[in-house]
C-alpha positions in Angstrom: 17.4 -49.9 -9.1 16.9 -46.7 -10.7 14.2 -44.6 -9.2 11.8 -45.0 -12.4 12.1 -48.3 -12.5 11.1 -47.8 -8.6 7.9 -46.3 -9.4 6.5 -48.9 -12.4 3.8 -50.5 -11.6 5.8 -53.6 -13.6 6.8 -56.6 -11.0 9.8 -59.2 -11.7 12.0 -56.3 -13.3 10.2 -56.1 -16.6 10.4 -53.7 -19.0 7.2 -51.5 -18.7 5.5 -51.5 -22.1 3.9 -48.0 -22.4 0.0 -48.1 -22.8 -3.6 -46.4 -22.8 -7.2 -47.2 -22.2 -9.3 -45.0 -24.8 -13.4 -45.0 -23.6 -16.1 -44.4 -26.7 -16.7 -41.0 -25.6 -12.8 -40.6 -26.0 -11.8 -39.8 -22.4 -7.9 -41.4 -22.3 -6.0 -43.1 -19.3 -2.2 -43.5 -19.9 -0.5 -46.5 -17.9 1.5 -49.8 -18.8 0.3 -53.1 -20.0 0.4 -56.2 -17.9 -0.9 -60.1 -18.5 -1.2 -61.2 -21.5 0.3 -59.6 -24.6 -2.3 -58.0 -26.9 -3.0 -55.2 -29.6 -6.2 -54.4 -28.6 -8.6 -55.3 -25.5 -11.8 -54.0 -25.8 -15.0 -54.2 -23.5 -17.7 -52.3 -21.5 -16.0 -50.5 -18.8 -17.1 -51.3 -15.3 -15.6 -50.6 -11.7 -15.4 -53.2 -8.5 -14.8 -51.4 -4.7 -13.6 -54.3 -3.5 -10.5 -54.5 -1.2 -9.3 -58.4 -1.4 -10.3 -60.7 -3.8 -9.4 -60.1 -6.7 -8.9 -63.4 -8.2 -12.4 -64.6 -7.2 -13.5 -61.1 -9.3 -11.3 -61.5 -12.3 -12.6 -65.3 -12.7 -16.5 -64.6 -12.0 -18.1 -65.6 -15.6 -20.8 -62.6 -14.9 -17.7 -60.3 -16.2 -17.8 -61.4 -19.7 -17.6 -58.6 -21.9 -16.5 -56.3 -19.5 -13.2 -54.7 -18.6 -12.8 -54.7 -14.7 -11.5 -51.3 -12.8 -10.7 -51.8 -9.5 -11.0 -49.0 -7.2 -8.7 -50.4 -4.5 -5.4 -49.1 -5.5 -2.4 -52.0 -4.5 -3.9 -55.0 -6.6 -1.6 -58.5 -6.4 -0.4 -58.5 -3.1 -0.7 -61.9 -2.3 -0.5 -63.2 -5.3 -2.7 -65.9 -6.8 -3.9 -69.7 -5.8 -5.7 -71.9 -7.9 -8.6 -73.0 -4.8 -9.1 -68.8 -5.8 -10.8 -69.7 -8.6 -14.4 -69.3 -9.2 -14.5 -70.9 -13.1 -12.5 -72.5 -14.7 -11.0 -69.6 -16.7 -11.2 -65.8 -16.4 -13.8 -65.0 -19.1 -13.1 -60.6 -18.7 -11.9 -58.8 -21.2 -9.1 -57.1 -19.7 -8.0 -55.5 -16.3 -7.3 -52.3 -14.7 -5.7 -51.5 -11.9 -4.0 -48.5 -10.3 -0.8 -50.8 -8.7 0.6 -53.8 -9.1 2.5 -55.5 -6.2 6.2 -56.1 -7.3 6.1 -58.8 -4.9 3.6 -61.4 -3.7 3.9 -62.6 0.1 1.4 -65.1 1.3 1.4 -68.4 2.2 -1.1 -69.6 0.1 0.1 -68.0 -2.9 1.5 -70.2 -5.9 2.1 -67.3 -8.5 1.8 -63.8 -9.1 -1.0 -61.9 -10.6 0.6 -61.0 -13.9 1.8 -64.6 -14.8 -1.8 -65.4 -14.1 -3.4 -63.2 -16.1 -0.5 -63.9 -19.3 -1.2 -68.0 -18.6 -5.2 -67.2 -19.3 -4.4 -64.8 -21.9 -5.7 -62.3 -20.3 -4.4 -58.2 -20.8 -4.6 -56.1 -18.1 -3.0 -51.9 -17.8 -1.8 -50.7 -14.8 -0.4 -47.4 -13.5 -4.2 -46.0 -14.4 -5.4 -43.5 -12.0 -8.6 -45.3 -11.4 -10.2 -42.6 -8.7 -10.3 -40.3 -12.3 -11.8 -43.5 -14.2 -14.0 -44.4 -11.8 -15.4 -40.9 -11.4 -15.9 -40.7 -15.0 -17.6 -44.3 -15.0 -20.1 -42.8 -12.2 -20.6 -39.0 -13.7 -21.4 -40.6 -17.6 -22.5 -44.3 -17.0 -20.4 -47.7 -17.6 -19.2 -47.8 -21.5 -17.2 -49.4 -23.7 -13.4 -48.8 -23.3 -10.5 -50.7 -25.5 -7.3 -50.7 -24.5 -3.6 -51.7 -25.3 0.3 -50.9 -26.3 1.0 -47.4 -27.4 4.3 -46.9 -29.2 2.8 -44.3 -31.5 0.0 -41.7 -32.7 -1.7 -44.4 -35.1 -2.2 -47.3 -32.2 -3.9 -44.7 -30.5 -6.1 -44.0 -33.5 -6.9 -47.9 -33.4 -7.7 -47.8 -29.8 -10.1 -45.3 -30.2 -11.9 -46.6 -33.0 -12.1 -50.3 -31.3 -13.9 -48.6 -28.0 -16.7 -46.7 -31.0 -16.8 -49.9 -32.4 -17.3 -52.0 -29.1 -21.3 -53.0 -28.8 -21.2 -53.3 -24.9 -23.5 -56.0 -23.1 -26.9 -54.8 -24.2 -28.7 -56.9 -26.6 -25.7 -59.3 -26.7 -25.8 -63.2 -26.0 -23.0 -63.9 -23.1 -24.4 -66.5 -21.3 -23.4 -69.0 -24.4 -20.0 -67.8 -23.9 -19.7 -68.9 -20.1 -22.3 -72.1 -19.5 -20.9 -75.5 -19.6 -21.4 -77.6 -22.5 -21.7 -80.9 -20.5 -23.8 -81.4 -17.3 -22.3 -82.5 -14.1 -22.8 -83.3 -10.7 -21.3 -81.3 -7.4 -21.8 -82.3 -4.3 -23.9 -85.3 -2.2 -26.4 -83.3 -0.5 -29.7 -85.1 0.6 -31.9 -82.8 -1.6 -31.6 -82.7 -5.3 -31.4 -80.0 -7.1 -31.0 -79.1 -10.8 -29.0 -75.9 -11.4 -28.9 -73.8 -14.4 -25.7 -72.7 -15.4 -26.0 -69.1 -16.6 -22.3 -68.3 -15.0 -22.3 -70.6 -12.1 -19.6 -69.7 -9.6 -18.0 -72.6 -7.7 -18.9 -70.8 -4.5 -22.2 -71.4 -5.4 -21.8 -75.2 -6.2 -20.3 -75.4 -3.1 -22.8 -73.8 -0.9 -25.8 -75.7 -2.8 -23.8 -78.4 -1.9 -24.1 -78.6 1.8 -27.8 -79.0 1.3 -28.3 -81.1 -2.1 -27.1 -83.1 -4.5 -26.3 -80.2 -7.5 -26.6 -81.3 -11.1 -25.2 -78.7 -13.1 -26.7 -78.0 -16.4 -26.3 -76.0 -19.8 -28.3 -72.9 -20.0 -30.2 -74.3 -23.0 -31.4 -77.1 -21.1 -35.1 -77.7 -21.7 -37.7 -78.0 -18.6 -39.0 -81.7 -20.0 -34.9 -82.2 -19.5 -34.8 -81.2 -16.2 -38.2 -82.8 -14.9 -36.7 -86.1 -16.4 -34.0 -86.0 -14.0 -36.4 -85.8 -11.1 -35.6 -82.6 -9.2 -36.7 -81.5 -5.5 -35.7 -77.8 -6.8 -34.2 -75.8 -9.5 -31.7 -73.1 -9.2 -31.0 -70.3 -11.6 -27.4 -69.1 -11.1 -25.8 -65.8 -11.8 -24.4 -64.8 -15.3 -23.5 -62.1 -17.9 -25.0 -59.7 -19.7 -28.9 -59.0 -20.7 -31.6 -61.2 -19.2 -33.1 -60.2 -22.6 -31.1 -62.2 -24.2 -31.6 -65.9 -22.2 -34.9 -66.6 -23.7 -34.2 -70.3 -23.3 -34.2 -70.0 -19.7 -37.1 -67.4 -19.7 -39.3 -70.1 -21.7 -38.4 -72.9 -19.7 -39.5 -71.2 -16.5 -43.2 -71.2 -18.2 -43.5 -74.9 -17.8 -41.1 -75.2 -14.5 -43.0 -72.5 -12.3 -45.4 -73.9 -9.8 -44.0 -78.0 -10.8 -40.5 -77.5 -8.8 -39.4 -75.0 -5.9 -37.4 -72.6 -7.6 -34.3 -70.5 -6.7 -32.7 -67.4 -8.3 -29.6 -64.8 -7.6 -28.3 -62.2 -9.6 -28.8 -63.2 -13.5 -31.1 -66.2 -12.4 -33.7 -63.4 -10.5 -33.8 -61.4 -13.8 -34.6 -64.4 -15.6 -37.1 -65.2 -13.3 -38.4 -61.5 -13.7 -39.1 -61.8 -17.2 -40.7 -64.8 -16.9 -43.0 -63.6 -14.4 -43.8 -61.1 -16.8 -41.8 -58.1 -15.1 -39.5 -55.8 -16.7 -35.5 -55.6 -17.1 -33.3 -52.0 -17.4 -29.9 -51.3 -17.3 -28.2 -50.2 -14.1 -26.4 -46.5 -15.3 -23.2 -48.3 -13.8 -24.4 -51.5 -12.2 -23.6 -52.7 -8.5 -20.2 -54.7 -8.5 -18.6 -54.3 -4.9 -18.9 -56.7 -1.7 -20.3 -53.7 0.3 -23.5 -52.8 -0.7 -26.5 -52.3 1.7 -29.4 -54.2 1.5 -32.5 -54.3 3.3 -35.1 -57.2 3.4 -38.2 -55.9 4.3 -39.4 -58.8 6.3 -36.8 -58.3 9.0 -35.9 -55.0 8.6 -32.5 -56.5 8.9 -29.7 -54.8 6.8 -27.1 -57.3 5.2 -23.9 -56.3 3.5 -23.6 -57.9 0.1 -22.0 -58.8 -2.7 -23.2 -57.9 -6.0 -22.2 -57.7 -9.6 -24.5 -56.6 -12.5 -25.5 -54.1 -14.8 -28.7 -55.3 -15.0 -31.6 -55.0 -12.5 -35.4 -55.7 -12.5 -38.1 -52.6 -12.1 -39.6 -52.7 -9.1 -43.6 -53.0 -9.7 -43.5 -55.0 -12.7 -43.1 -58.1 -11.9 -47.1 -59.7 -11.2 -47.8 -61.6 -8.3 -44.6 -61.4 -6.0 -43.9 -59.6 -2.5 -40.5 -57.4 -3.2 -38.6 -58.5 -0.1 -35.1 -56.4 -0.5 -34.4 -53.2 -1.9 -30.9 -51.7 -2.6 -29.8 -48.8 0.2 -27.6 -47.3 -2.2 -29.9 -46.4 -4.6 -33.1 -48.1 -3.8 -33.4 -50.9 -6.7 -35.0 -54.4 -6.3 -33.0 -56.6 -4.6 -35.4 -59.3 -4.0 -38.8 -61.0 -4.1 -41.0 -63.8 -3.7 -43.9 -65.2 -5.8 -47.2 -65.2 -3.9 -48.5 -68.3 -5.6 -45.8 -70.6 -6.6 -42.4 -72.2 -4.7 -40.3 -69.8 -6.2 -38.2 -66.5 -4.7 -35.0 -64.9 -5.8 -32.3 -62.0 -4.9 -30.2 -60.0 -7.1 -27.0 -60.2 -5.2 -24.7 -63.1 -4.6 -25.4 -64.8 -0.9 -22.2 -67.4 -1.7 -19.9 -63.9 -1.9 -16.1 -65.0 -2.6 -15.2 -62.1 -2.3 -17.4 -60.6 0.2 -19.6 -60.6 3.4 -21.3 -63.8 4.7 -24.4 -61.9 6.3 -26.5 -64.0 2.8 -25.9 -67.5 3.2 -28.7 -68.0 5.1 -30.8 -68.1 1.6 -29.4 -71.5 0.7 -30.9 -72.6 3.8 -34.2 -71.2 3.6 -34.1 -72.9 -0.4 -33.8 -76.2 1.4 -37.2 -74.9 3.9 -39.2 -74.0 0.7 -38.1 -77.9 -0.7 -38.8 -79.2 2.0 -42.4 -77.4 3.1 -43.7 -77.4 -0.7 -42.7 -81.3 -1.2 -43.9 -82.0 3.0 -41.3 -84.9 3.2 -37.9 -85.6 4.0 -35.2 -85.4 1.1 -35.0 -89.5 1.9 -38.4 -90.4 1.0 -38.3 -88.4 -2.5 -40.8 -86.2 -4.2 -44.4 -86.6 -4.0 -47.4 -84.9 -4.5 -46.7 -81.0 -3.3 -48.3 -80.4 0.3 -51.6 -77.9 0.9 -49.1 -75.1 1.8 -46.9 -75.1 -0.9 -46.4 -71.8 -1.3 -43.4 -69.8 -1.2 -42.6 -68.0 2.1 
């Protein structure tokens, strides 16, 4: 083996195709193209710090639209298994990553990371120096990036011009893109519970699971719809993109508020934000990392956590809630509970896959608010909410 071909971040002795990612503001990365083949890839460029998982990032619907960076440099080590899997396709735009493992040694591993990527028709880049792309991301804000093959001066040209023409995630629909189109049932839980699939991870599924019976449903779903099926709870999941822009949802929680216990993370507590009558902004580079800090000001406890959105709710504008968790890192809303109806929410993901365990204790205290605003046991059925319904 030559020593060039030593250094390419290539694996199973392919020839490296050389390649760039181009950001709007026209800052260049020069690497080699991976996954799937493709002319252009283009997206909103965001970074992940996490240090395993990649497979459970790269198929989280909440990326749709985006291009994932990760800042952890050896990417594909042991390779890829289909129980990895968090939907049932990756739904990013693209990947990049600083190396790629040549080879793949695990026990659990059924293929490599490239393969996977090409058999989802996925692009990815590699060889980037992500500490410089990352540092940009975090000096000027997450933004659009395209990128692809470079054999000459005039696919550069293109490149650039597909990351000016790239809208990003603001104002855009994405959660049509991700939901399912059919409902369907997880689990046999004694509670049951209604969730709304905004970009439902099956790490979610699973944990709702263990304490109901989970009928998944489209994001479109009407609240009449759901009430006919005779819920103990609803749960909004997490998802892509603007809360802005999943009005259906936000209506629906008019008529669902204060009639079922609800349950939100991530996308589902903007939603539930807006509802409420609070206020949505965009994160300058969002939170996507299983290491963030967290604080719930009940406990005073700090959990490490797993987040991913660009998207956060202002703190103060939501009427008639207790903010229960706030960010360490940079002290956004991470939480809160309504005062007056069964309903509370957090903005980062207490299922993780990747990441810390510290929030799993939330799907438990769901099942509590069930169970104390209905006052009977999941095998009697609703009635008639009890005098303290409220939320904790």
């Amino acid at each position: 083996m030559t020593p060039s071909a030593a250094k390419s971040p290539i694996p199973n002795d392919r020839s490296p195709t050389p390649g760039c990612l181009v950001l709007s503001d026209g800052t260049t990365f020069e690497g080699e193209m991976i996954g799937a083949p493709t002319e252009i890839a283009s997206g909103e460029v965001v970074f992940n710090t996490v240090m395993t998982g990649y497979q459970e990032v790269i198929t989280d619907p909440s990326y749709a639209g985006q291009i994932i960076s990760f800042t952890y440099p050896h990417i594909g080590n042991y390779g890829t298994a289909a129980a990895d899997a968090e939907s049932r396709r990756p739904f990013c735009r693209g990947v990049v990553i600083r190396d790629l493992a040549r080879r793949r040694s695990n026990w659990r591993s059924e293929g490599d990371l490239d393969s996977y990527l090409a058999s989802h028709g996925i692009a990815g880049i590699a060889g980037v120096d992500t500490r410089r792309l990352t540092r940009h991301v975090r000096n000027y804000g997450a933004m659009p990036g395209a990128f692809g093959p470079t054999p000459n001066d005039a696919s550069l040209g293109r490149l650039r011009a597909a990351a000016s023409a790239e809208p990003g995630t603001s104002g855009v629909d994405l959660v049509a893109e991700v939901t399912t189109s059919e409902p369907y049932t997880v689990g046999d839980g004694p509670w049951r519970v209604v969730a709304y699939d905004l970009g439902i991870k099956r790490a979610i599924t699973t944990n709702l699971a263990r304490i109901a019976t989970v009928e998944v449903v489209p994001a479109g779903t009407s609240a009449a719809d759901v009430l006919a099926r005779e819920p103990h709870g609803v749960f909004l999941s997490n998802g892509p993109g603007d809360p802005q822009m999943s009005g259906t949802v936000t209506t629906a929680l008019a008529d669902l508020l204060g009639t079922v216990p609800v349950f939100g993370i991530c996308l589902g507590q903007q939603v539930l934000g807006l509802a409420l009558g609070g206020r949505s902004y965009k994160l300058r580079f969002g939170h996507h990392g299983g290491n963030v800090p967290v604080r719930d000001e009940d406990s005073g406890r700090i959990e490490i956590t797993s987040q991913n959105h660009n998207f956060a709710i202002e703190s103060g504008s939501v009427p008639g809630v207790r903010e229960t968790h706030f960010c360490l890192n940079d002290g956004a809303l991470e939480g809160f509970a309504c005062k007056d109806v069964p309903a509370f929410a957090v903005q980062y993901h207490p299922e993780a896959s990747p990441g810390p365990h510290d929030s799993r204790h939330l799907f438990d205290r769901f099942a509590d608010l069930m169970s104390s605003y209905w006052g009977t046991t999941p095998a009697s059925g609703p009635r008639a909410p009890s005098a303290n319904s409220g939320a904790r």
